[in-house]
Backbone of each chain as ProteinMPNN parsed JSONL, in Angstrom:
{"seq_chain_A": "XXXXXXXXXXXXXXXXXXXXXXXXXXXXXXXXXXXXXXXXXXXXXXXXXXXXXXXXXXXXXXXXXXXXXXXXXXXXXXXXXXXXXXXXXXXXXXXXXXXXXXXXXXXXXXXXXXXXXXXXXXXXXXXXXX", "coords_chain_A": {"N_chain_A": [[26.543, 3.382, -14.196], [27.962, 3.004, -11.866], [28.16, 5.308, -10.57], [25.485, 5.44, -9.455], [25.973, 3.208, -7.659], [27.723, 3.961, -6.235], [26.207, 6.158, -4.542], [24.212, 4.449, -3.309], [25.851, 3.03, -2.014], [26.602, 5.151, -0.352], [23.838, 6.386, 0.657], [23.122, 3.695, 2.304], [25.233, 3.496, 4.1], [24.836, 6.115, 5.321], [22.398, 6.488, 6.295], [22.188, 4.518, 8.036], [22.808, 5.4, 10.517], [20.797, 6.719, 11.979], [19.203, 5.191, 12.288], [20.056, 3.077, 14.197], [19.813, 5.074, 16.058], [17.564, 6.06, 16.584], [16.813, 3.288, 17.18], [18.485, 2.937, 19.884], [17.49, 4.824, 20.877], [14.925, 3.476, 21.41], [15.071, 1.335, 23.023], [16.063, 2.747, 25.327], [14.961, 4.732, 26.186], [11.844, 6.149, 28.061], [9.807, 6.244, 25.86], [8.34, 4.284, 23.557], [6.982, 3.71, 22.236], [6.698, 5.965, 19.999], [9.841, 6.422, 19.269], [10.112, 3.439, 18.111], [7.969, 3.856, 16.01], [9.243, 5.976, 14.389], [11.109, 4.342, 13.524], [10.268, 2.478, 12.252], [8.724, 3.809, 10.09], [11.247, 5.134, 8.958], [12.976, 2.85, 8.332], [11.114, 1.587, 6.421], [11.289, 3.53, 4.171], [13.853, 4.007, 3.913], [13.437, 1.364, 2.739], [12.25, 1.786, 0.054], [13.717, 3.293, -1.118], [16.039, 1.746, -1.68], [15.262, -0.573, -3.09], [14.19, 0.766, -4.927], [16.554, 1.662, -6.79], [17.817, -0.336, -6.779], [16.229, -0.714, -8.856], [16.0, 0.715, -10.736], [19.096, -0.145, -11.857], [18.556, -2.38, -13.075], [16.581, -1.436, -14.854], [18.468, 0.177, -15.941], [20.382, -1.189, -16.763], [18.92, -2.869, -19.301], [18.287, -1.414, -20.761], [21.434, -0.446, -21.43], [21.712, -2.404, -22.746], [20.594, -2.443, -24.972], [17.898, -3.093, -25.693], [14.579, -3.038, -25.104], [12.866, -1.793, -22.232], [11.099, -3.447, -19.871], [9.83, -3.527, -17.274], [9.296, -1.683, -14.99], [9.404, 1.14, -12.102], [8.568, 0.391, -10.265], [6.831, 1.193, -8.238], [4.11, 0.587, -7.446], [4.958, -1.332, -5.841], [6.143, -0.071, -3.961], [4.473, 1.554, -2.423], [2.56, -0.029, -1.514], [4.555, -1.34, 0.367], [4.479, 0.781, 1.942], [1.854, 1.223, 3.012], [2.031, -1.336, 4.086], [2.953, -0.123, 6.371], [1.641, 1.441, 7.233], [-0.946, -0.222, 7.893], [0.254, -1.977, 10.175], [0.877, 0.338, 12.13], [-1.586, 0.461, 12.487], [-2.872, -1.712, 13.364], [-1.147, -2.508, 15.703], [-1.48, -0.182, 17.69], [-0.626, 0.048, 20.338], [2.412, -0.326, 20.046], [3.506, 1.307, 17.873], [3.359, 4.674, 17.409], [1.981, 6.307, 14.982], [2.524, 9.113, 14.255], [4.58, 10.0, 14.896], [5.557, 7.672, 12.737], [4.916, 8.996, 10.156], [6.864, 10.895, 10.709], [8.8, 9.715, 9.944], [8.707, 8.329, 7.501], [9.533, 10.368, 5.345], [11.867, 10.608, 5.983], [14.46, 9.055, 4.447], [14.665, 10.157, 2.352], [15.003, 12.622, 2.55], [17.876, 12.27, 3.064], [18.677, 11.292, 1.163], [18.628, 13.569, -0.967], [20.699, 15.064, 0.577], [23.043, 13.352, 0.479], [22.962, 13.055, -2.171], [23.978, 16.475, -2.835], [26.762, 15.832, -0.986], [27.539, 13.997, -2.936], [27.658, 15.656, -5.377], [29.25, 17.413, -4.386], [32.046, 16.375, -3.694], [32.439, 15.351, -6.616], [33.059, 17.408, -7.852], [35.373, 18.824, -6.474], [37.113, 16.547, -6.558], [37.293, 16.908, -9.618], [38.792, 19.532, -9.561], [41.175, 18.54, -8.202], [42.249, 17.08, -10.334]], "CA_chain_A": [[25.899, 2.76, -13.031], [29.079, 3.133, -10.9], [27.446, 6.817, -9.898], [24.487, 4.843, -8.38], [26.82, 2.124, -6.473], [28.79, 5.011, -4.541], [25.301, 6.774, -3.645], [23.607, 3.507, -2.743], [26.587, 2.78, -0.231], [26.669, 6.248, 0.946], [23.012, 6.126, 1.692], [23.213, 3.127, 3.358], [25.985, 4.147, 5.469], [24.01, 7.56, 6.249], [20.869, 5.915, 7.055], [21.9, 3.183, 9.285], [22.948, 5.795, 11.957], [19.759, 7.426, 12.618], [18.561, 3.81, 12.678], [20.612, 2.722, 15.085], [19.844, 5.874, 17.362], [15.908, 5.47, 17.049], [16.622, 1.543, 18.0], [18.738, 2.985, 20.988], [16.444, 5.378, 22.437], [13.498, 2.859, 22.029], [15.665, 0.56, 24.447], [16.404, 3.023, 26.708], [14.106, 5.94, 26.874], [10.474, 5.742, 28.19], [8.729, 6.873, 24.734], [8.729, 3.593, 23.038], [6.025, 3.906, 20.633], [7.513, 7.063, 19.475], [10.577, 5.879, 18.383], [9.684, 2.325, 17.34], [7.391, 4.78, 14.715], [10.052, 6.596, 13.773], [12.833, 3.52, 13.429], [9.454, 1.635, 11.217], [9.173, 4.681, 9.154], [12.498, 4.94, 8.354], [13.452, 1.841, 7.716], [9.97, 1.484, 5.187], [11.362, 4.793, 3.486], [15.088, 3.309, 3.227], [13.77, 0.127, 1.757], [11.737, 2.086, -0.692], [15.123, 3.758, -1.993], [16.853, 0.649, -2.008], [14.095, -1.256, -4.148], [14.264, 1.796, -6.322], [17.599, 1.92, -6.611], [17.751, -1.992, -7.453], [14.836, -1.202, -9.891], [16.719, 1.567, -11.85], [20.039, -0.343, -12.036], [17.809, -3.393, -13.626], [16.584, -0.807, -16.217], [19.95, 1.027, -16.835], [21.515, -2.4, -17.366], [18.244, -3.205, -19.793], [18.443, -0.548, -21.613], [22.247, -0.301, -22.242], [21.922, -3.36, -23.979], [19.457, -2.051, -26.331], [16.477, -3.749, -25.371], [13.248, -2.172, -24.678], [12.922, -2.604, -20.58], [9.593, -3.469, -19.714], [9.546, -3.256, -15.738], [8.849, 0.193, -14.203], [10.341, 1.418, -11.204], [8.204, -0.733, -9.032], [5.92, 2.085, -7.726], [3.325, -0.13, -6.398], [5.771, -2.176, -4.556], [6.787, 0.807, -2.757], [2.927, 2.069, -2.184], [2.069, -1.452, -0.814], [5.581, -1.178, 1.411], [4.185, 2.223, 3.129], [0.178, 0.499, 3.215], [1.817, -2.256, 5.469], [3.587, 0.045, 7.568], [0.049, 1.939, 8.292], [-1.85, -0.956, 8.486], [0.763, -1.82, 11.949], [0.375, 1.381, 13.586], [-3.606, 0.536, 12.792], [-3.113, -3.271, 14.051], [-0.437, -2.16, 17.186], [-1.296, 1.346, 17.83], [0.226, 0.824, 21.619], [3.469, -0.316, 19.527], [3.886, 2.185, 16.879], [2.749, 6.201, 17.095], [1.581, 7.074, 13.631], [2.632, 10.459, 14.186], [6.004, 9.255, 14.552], [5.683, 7.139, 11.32], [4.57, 10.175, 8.998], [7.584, 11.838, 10.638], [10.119, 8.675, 10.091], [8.513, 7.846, 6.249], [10.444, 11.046, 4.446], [13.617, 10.631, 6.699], [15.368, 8.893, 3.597], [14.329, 11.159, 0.909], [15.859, 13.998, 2.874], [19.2, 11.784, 3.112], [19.286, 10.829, -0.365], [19.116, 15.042, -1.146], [22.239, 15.573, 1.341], [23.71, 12.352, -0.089], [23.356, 14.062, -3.703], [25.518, 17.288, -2.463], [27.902, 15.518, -0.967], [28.545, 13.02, -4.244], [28.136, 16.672, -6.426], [30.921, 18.811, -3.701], [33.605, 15.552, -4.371], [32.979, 15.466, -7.74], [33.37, 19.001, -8.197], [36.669, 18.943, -5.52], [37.874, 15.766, -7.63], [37.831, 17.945, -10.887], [39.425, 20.92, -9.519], [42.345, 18.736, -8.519], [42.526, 16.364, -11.267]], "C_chain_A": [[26.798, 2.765, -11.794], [28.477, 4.72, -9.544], [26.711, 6.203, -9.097], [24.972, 4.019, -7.371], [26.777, 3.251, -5.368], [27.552, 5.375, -4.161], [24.41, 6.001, -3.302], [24.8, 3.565, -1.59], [26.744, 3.524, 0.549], [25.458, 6.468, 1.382], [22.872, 5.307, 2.321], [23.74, 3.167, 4.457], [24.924, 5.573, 6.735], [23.044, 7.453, 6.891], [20.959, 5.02, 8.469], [22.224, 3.659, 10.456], [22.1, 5.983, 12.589], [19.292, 6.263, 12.612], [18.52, 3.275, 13.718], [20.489, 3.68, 16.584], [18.663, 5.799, 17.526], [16.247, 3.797, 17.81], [16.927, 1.603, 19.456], [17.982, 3.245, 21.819], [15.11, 4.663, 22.503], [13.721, 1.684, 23.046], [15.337, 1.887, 25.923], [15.737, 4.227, 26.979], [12.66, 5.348, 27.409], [9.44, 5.62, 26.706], [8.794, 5.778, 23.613], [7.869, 3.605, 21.765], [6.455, 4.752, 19.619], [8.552, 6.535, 18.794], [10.448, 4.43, 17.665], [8.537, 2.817, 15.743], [8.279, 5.344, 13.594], [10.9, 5.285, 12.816], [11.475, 2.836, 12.104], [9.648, 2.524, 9.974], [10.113, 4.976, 8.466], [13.443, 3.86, 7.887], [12.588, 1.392, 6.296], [10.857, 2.36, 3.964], [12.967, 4.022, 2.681], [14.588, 1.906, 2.264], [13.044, 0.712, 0.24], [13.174, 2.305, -1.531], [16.136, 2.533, -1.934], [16.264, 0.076, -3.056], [14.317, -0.381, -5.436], [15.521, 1.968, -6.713], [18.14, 0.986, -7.575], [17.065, -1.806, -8.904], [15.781, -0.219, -11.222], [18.563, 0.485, -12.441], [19.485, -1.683, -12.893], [17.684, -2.429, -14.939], [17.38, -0.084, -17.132], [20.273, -0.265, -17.319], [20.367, -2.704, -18.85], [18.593, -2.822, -21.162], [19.878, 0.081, -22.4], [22.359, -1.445, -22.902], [21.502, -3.175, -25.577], [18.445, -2.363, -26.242], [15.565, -2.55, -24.826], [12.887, -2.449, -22.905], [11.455, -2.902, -20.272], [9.317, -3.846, -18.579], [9.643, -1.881, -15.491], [10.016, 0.126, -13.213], [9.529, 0.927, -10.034], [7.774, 0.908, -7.817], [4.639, 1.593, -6.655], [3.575, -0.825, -5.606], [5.899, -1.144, -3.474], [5.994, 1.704, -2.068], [2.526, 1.1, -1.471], [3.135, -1.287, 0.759], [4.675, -0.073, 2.648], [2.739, 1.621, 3.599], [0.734, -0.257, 4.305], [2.688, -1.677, 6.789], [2.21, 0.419, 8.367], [-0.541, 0.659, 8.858], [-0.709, -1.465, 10.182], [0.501, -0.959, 12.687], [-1.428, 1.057, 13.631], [-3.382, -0.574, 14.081], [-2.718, -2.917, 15.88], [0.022, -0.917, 17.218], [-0.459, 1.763, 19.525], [1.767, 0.467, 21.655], [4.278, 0.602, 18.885], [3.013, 3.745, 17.082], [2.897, 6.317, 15.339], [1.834, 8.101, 13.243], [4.281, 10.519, 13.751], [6.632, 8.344, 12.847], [5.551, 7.507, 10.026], [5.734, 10.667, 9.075], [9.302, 10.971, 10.214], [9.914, 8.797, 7.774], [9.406, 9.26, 5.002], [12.073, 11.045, 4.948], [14.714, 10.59, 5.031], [15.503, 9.404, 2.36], [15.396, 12.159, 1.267], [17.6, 13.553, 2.896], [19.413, 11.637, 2.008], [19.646, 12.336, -1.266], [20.65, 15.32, -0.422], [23.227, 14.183, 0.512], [23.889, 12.763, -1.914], [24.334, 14.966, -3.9], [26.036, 17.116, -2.422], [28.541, 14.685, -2.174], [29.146, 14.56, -5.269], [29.809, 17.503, -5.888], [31.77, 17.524, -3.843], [33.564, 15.154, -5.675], [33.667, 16.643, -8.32], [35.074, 18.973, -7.306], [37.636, 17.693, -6.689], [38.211, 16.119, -9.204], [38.494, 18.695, -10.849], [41.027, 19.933, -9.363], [42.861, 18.092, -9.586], [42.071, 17.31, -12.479]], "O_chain_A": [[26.28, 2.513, -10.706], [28.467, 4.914, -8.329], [27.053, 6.248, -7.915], [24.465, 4.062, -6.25], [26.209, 3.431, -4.291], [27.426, 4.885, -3.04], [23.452, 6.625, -2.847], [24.65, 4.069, -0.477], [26.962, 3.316, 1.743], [25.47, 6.808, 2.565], [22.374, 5.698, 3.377], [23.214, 2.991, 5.556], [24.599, 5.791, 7.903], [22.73, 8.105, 7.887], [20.238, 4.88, 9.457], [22.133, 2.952, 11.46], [22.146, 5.631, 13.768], [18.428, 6.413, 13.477], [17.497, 2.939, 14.314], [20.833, 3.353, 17.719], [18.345, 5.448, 18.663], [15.828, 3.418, 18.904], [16.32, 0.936, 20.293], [17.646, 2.708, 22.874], [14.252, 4.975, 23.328], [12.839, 1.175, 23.737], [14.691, 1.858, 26.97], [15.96, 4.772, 28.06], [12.373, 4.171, 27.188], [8.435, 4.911, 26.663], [9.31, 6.208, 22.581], [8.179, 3.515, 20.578], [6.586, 4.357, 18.461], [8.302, 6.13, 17.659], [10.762, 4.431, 16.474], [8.449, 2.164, 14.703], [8.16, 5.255, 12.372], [11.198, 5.382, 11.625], [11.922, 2.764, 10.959], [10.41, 2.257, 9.044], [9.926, 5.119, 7.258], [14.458, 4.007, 7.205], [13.151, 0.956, 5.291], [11.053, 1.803, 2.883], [13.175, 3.665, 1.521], [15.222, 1.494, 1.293], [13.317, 0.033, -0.749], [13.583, 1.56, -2.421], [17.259, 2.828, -2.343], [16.852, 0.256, -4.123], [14.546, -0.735, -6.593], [15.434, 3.056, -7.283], [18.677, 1.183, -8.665], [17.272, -2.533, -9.876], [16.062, -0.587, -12.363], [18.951, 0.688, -13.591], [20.435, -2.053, -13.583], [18.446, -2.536, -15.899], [17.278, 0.213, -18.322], [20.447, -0.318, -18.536], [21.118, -2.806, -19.82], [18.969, -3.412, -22.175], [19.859, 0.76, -23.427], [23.242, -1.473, -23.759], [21.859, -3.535, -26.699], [17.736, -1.681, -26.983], [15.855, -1.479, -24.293], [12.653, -3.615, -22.59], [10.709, -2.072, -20.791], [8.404, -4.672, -18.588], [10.337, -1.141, -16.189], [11.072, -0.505, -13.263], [9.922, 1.118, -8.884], [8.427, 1.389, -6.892], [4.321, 2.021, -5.545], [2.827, -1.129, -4.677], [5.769, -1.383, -2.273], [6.454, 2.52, -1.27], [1.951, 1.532, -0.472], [2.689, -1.158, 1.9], [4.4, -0.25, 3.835], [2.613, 1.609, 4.823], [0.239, -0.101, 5.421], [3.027, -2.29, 7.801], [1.772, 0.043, 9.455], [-0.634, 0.458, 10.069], [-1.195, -1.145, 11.267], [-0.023, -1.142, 13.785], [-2.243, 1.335, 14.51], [-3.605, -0.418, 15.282], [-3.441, -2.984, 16.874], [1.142, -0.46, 16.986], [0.025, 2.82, 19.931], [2.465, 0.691, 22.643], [5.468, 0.778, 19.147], [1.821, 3.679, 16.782], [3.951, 6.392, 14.708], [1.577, 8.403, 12.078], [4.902, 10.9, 12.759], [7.668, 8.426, 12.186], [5.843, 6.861, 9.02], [6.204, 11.043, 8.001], [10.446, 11.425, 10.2], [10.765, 9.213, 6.988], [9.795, 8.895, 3.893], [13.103, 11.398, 4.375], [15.405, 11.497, 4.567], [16.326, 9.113, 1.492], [16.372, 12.482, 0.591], [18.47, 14.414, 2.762], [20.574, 11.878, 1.679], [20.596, 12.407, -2.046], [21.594, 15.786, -1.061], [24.262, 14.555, -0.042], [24.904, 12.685, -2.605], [25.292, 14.808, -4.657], [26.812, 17.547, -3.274], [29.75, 14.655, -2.402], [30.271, 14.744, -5.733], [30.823, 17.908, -6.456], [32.697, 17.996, -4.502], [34.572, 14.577, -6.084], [34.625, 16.708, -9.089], [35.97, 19.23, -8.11], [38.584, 17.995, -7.414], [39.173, 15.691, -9.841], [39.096, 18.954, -11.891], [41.979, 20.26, -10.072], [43.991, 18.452, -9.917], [42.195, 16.926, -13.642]]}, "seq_chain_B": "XXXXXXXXXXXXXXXXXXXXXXXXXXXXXXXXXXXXXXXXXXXXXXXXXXXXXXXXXXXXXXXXXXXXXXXXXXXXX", "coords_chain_B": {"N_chain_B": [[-16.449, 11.704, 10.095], [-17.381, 11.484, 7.406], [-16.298, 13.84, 6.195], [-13.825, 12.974, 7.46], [-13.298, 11.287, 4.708], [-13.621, 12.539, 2.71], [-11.207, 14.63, 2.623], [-9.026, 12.316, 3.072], [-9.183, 11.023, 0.211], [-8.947, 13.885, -0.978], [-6.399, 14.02, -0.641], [-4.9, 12.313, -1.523], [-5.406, 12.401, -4.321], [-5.227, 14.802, -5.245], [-2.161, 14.822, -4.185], [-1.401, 12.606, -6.66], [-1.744, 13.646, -8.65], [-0.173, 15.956, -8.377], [2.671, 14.554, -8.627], [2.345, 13.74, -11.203], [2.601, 15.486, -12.613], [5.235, 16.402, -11.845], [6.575, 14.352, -12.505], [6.288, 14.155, -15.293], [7.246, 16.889, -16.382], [9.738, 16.451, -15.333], [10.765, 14.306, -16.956], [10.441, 15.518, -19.702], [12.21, 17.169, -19.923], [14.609, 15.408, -19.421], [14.345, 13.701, -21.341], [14.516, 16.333, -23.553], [17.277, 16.972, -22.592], [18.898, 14.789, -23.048], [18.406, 14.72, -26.208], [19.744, 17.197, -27.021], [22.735, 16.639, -25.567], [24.027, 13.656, -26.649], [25.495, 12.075, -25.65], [25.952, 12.519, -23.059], [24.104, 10.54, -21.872], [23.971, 8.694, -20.007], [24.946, 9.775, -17.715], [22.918, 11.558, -17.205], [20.428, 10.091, -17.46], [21.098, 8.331, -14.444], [20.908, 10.49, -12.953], [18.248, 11.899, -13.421], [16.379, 9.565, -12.669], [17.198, 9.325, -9.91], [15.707, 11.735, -9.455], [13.611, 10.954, -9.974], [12.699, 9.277, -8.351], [12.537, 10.974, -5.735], [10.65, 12.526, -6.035], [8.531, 10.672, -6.546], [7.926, 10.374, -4.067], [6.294, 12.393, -2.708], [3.504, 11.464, -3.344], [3.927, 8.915, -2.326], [4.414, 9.156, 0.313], [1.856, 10.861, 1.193], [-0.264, 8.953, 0.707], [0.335, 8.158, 2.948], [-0.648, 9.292, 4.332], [-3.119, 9.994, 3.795], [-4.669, 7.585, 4.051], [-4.852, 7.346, 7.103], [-5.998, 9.031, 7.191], [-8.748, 8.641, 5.994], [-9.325, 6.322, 7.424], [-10.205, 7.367, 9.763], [-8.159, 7.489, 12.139], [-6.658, 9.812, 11.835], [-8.076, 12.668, 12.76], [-10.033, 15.195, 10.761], [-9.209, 18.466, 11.478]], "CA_chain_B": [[-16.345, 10.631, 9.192], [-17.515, 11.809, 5.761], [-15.268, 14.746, 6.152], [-12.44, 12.564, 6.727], [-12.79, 10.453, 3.725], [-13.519, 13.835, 1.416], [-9.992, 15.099, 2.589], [-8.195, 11.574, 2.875], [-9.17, 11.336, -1.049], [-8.576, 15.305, -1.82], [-4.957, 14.664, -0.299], [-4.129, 11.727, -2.627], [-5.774, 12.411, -5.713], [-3.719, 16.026, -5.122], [-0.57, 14.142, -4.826], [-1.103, 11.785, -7.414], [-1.599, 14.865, -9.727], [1.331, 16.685, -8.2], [3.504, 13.82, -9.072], [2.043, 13.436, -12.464], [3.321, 17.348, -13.231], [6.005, 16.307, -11.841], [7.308, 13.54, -13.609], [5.974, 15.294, -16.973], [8.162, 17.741, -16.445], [11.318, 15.947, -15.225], [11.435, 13.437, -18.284], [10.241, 16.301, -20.518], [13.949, 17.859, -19.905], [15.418, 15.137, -19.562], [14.648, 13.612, -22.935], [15.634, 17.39, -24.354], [19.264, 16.821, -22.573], [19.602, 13.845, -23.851], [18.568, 14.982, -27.283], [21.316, 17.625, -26.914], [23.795, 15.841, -25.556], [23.23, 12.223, -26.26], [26.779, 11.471, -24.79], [25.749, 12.454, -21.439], [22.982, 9.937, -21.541], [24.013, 7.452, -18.789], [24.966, 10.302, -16.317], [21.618, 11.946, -16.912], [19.511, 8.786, -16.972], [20.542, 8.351, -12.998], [20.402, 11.698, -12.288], [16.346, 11.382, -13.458], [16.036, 8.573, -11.958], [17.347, 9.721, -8.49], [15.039, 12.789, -9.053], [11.819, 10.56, -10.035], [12.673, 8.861, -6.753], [12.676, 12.178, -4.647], [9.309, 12.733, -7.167], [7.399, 9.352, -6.181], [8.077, 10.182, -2.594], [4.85, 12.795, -2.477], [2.281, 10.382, -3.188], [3.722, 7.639, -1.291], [3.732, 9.628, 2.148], [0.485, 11.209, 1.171], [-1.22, 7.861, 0.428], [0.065, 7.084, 4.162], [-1.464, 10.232, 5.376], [-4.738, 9.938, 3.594], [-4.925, 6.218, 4.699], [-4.712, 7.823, 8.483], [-7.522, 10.205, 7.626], [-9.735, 7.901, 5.646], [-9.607, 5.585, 8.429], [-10.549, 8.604, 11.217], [-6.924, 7.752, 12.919], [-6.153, 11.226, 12.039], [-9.383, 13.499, 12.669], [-9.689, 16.339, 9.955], [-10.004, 20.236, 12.373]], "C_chain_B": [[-16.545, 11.275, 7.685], [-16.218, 13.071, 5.389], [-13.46, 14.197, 6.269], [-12.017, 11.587, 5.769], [-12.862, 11.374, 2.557], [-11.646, 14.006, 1.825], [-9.347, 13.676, 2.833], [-8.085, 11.412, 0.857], [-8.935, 12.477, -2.505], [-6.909, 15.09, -1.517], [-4.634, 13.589, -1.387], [-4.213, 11.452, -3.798], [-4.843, 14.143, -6.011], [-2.273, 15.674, -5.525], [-0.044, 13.773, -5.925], [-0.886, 12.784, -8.733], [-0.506, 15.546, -9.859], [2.549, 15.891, -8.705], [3.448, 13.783, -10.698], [2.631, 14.365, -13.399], [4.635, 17.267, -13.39], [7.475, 15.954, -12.464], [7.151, 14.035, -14.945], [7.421, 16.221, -16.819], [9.826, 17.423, -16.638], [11.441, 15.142, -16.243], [10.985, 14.145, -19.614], [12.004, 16.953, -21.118], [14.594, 16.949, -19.732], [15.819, 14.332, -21.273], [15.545, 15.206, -24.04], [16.929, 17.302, -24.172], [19.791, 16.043, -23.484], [19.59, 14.008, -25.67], [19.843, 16.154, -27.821], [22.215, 17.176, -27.059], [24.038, 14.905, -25.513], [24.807, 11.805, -25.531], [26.418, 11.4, -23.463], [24.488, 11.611, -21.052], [22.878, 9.036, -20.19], [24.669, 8.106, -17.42], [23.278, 10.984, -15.903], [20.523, 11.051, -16.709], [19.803, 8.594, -14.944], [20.259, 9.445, -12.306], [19.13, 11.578, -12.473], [16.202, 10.357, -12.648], [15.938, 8.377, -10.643], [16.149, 11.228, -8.626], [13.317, 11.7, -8.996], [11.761, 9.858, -8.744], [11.939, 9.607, -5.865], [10.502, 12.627, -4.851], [7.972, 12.112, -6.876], [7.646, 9.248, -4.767], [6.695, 10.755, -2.104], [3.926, 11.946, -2.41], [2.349, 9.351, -2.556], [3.65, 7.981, 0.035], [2.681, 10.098, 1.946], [-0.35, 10.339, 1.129], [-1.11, 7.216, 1.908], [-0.585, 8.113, 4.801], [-3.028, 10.008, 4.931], [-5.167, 8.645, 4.192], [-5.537, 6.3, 5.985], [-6.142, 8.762, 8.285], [-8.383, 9.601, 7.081], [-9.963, 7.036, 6.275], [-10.379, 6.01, 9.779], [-9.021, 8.187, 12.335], [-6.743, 9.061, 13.329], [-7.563, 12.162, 12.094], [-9.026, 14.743, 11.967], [-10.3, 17.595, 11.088], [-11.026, 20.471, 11.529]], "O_chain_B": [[-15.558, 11.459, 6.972], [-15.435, 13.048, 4.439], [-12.432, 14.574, 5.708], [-10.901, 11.068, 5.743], [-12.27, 11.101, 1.513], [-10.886, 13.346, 1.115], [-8.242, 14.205, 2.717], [-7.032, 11.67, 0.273], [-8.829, 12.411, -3.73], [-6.126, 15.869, -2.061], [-3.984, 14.077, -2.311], [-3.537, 10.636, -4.425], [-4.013, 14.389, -6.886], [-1.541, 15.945, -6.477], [1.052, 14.093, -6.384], [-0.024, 12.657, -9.602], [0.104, 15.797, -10.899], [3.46, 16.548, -9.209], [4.486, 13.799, -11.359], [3.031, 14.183, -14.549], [5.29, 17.677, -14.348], [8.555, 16.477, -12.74], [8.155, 14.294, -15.609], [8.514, 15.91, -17.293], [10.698, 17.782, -17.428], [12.604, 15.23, -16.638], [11.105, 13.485, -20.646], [12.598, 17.078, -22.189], [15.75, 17.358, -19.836], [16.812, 14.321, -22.0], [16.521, 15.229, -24.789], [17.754, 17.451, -25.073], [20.651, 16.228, -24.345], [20.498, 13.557, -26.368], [20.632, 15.987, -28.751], [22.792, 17.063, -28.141], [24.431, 14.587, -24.391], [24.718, 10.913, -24.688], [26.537, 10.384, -22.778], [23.859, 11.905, -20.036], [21.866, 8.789, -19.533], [24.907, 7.485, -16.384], [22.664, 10.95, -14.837], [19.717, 11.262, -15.803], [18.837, 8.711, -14.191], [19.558, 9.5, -11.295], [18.62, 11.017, -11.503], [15.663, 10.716, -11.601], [15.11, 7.661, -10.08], [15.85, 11.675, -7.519], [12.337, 11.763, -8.253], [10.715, 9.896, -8.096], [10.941, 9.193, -5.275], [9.577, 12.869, -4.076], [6.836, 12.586, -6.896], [7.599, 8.143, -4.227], [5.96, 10.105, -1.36], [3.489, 11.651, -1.298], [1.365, 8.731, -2.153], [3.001, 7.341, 0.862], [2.026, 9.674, 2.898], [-1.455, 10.718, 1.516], [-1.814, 6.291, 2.313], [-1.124, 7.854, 5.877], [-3.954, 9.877, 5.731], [-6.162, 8.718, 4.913], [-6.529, 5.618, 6.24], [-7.029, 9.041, 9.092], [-9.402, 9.919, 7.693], [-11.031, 6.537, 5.922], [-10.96, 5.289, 10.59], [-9.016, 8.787, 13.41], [-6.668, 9.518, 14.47], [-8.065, 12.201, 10.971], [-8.026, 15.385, 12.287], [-11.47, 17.681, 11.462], [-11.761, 21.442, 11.705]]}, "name": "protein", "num_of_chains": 2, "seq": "XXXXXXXXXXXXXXXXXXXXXXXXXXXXXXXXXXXXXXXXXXXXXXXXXXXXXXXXXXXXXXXXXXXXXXXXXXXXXXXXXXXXXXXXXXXXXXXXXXXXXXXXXXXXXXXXXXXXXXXXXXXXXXXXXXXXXXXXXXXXXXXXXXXXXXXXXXXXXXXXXXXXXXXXXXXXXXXXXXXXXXXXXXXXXXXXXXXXXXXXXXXXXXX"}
């Protein structure tokens, strides 16, 4: 479960930039809906992989005990999560672009792939010199 | 309207299928690893686990796109 720590803190780290740069430019550019879409989306998407993240480290721990685990991976939590982002762009469509929020909701998938590489290229670099 | 609740329901009954293959597949091999190599069980357990992630990502952005087209938000061309 140590494997999952480091790539929970390195997606958090990785995520919270592009967070922080949607939050900027919805201060300071004109296109506020736009990024306020994006920054919703991507924050929905990160909490999904956090939740899941949480949810697997619940069933690794379950299951190295020996026990039978009998929680999932919390699938409908994270189906409900994305439902209440739509239903906002429905509610405050001159808040949130929807277009923007389709294009924010895989953001952290694609980070958690580059966040995979990089754990595989320093394990692989940490073998070669050790 | 009728047209965009046929394709909001063709995109996430699609997904839900695509996922379904999906996951089949990925805990198909990963039970064989682990029957292999049961030592490596608790590196391969998060490796699956980070893939069924990546896995249950289809249907959850597709369930926000069909949402968008079963509503007429998104108008089907």
């Amino acid at each position: 479960m140590e494997a999952l720590d480091l790539r929970r803190r390195r997606m958090i780290t990785l995520s919270i930039i592009p967070l922080f740069i949607f939050l900027l430019l919805w201060i300071i550019t004109p296109y506020r809906p736009f990024f306020a879409g994006l920054a919703l989306g991507a924050g929905i998407s990160l909490c999904n992989i956090l939740y899941l993240a949480r949810r697997i480290r619940i069933i690794g721990e379950v299951a190295a005990a020996g026990s039978q685990p009998r929680s999932g991976t919390g699938l409908l939590t994270r189906i409900l999560l994305v439902v209440f982002g739509v239903g906002l762009t429905f509610r405050y469509p001159e808040w949130f672009d929807y277009r923007s929020f389709l294009l924010g909701l895989p953001m952290c998938y694609v980070l958690l792939i580059i966040v995979e590489y990089w754990s595989k290229g320093k394990e692989r670099l940490s073998n070669r010199k050790g | 309207m009728e047209l965009g609740v046929l394709a909001g329901g063709i995109m996430i009954g699609l997904a839900a299928l695509a996922a379904g293959i999906g996951n089949g597949l990925l805990f198909s091999r990963y039970l064989e690893g682990i029957t292999r190599q049961p030592e490596a069980q608790s590196k391969l357990f998060s490796q699956a686990m980070i893939t069924l992630g990546l896995v249950e990502a289809l249907p959850i952005i597709s369930i926000a796109f069909g949402i968008l087209v079963l509503f007429g938000i998104v108008p089907p061309k």
